[in-house]
MDTraj code that builds the backbone (N, CA, C; nanometers):
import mdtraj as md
import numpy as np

residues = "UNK UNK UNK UNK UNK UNK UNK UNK UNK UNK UNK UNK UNK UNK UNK UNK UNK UNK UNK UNK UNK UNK UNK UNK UNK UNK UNK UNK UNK UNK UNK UNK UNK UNK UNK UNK UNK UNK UNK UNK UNK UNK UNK UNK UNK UNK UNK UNK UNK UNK UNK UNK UNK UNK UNK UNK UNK UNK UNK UNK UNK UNK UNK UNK UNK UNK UNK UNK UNK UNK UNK UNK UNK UNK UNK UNK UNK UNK UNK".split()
xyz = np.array([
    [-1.6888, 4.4806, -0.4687],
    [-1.5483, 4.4510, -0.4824],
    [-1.5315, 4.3000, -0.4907],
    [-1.4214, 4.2699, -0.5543],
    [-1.4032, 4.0982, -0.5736],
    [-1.2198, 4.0772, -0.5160],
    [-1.2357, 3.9760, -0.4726],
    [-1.1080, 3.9342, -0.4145],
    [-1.0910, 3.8000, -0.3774],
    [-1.0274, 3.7900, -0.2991],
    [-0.9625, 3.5886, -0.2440],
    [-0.9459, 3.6509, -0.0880],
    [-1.0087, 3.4982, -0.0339],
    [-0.9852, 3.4775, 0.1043],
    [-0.8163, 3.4944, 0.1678],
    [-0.7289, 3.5462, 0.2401],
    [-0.6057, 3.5461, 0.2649],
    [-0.5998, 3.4836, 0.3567],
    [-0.6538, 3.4661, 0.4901],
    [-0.6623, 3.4199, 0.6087],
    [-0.8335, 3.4349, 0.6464],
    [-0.8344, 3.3414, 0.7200],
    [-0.9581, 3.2955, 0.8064],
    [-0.9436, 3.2084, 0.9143],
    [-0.9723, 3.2727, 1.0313],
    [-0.9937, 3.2002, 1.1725],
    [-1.1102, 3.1561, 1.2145],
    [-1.2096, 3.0746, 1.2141],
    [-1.3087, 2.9830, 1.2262],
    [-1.3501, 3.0376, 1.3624],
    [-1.2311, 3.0231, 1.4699],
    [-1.2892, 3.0687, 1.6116],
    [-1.2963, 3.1684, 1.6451],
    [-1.2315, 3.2417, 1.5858],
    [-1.2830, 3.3872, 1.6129],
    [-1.4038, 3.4815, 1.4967],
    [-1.3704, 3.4299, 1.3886],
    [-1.4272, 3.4844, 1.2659],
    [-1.3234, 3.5730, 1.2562],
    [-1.1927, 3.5945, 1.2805],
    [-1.0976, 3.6944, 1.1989],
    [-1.0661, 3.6662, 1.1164],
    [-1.0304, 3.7232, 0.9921],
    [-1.0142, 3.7295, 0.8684],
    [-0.9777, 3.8156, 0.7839],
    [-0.8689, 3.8072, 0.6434],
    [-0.8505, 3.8972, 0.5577],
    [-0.8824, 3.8798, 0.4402],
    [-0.9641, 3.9725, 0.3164],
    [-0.9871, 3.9425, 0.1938],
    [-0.8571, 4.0396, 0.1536],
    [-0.7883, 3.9495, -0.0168],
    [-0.7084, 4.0619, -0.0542],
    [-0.7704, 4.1090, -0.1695],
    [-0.7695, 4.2071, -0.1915],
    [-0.9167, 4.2350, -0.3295],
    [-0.8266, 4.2454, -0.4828],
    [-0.9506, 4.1925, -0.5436],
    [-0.8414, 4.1582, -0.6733],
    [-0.7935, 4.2504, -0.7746],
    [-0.8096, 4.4157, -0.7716],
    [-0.8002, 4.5262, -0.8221],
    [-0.7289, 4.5637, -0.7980],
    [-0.6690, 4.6066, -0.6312],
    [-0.5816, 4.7024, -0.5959],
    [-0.4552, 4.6297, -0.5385],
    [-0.5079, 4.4892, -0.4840],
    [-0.4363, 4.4119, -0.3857],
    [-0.4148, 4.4597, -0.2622],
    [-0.5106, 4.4948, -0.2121],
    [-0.5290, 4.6018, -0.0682],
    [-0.5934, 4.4998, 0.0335],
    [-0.5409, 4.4829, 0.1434],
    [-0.5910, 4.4043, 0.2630],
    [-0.7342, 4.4313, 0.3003],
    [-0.8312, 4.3588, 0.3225],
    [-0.9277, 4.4351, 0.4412],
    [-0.9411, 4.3351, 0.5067],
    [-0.9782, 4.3499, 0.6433],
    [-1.0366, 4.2973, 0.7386],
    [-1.1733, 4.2774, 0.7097],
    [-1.2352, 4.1259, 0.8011],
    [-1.3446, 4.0981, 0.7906],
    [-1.4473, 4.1986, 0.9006],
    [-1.5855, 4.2597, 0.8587],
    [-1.6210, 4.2795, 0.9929],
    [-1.6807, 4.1651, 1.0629],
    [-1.6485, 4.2303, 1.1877],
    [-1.7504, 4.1235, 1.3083],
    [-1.9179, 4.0952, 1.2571],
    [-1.9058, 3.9514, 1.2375],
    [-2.0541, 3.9242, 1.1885],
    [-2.0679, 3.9260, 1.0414],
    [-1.9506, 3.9079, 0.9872],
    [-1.9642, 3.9755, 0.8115],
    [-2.0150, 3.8109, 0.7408],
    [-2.0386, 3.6993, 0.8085],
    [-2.0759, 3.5788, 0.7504],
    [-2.2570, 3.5751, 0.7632],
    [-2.2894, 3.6691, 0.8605],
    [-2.4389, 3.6663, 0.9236],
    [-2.5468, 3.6884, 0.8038],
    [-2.5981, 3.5677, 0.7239],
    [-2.6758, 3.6394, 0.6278],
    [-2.6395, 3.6194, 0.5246],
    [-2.5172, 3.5333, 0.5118],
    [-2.4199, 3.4973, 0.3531],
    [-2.4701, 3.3746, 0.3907],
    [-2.4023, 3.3294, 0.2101],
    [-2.3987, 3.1945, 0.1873],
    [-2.2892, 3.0776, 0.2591],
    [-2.1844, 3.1342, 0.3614],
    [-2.0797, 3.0946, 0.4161],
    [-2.1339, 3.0700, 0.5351],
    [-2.1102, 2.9014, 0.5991],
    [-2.0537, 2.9000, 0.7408],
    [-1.8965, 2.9387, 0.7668],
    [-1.8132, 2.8904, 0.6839],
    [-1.6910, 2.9344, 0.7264],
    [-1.6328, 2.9527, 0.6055],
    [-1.4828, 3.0220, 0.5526],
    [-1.3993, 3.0442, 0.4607],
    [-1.2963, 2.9373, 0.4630],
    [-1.2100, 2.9490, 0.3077],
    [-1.1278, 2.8506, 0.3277],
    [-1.0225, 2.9329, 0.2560],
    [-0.8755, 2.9748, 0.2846],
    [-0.8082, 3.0324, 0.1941],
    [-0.7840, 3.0203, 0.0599],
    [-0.7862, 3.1337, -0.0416],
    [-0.8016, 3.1313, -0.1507],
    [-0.9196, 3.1290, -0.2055],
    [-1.0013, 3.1030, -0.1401],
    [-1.1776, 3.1093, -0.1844],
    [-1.1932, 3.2340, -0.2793],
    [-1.2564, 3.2397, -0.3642],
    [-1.3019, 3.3660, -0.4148],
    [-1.4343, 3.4154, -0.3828],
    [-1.4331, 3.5725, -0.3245],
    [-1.5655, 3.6301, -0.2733],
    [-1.6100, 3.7676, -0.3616],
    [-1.7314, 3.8082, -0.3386],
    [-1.7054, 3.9773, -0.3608],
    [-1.7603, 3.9701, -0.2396],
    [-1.7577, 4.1302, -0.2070],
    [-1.7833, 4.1713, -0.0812],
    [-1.7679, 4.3215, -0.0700],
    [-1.8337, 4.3775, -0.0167],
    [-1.8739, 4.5708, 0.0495],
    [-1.8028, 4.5917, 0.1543],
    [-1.7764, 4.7540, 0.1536],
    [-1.7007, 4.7588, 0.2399],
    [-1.7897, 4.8556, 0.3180],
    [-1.7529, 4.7853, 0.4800],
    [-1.8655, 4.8693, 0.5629],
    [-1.8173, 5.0231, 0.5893],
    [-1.8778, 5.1209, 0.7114],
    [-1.8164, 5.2423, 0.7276],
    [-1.6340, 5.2692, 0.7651],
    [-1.6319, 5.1881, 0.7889],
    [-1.5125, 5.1674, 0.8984],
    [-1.4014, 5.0885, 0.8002],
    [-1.4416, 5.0357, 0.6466],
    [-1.3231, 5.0074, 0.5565],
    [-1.3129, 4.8647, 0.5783],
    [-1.3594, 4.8194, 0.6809],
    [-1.4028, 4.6265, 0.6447],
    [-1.4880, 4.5100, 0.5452],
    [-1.4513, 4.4367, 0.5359],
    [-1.5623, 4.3564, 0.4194],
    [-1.6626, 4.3329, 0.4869],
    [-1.7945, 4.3297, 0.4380],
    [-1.8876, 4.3002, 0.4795],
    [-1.9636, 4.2648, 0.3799],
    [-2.1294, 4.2291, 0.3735],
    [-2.1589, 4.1521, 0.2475],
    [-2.1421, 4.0508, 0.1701],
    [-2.0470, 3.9330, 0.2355],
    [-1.9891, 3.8368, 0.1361],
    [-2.0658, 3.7716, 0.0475],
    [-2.0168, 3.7469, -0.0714],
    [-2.1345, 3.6989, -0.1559],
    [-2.0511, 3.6036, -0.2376],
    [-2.0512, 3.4700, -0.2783],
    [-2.0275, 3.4166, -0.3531],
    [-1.9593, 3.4234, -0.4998],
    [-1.8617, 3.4317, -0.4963],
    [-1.7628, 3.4724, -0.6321],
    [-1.7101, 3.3837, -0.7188],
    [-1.6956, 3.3945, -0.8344],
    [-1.6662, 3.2688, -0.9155],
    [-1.5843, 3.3164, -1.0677],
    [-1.5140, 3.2710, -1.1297],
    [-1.4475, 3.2950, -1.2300],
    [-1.4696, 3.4121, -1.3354],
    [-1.5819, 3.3644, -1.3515],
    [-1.6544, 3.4611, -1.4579],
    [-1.7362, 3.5547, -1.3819],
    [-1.7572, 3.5687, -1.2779],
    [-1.8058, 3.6902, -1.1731],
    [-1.6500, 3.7660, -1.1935],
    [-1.5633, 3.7580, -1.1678],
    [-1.4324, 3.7916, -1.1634],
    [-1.3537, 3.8290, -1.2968],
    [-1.3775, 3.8135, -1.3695],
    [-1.3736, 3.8516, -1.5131],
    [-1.2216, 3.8095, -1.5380],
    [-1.1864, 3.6943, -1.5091],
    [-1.0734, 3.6207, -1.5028],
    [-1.0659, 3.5822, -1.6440],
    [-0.9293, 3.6518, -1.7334],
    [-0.9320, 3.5681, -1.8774],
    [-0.8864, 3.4079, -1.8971],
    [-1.0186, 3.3982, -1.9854],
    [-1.0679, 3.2458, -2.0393],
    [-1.1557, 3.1644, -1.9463],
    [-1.2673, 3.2535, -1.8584],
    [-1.3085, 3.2178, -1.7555],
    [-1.4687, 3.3280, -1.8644],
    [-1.5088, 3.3624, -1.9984],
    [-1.5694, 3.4244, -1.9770],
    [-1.7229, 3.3551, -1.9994],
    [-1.8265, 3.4382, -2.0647],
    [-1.9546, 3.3264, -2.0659],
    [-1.9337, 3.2984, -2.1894],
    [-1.9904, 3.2060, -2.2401],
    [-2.0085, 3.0996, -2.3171],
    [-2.0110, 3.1897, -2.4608],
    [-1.9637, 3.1200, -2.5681],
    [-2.0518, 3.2099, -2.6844],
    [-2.1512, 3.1857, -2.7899],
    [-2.1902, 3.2378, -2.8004],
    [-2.3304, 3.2312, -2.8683],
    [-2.3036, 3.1923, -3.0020],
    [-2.4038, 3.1259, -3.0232],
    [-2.4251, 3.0030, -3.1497],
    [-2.4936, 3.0571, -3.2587],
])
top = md.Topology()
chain = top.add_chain()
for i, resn in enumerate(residues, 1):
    res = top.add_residue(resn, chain, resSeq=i)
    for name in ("N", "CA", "C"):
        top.add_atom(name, md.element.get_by_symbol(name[0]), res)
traj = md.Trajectory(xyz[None], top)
């Protein structure tokens, strides 16, 4: 799933992604930075991210324009 950071709390690690498909809230899980490329989030960031059993993000992984299939964001074209 791909989405944007909504909120992020540093001291707690609470957090919401809003995902960019449905526009549906999730919560971060506990520990969901453990193992990513993130020490911390910054709102609006763009991520993808899995959702664990329980319907939280987990997995965060680095997201970017053209991961996101954002128009005029696509790859390059061939020559």
């Amino acid at each position: 799933m791909q989405g944007v950071i909504k909120s992020y709390d540093p001291g707690t690690g609470d957090g919401i992604i809003m995902c960019d498909t449905d526009l549906a809230d999730y919560d971060l899980a506990p520990g969901s930075l453990h193992g990513s490329p993130f020490r911390m989030l910054r709102q609006g960031q763009r991520v993808i991210f899995d959702l664990d059993d329980s319907g939280r993000a987990t997995g965060l992984r680095l997201g970017s324009e053209v991961d996101m299939g954002t128009p005029g964001f696509g790859p390059a074209p061939e020559v």
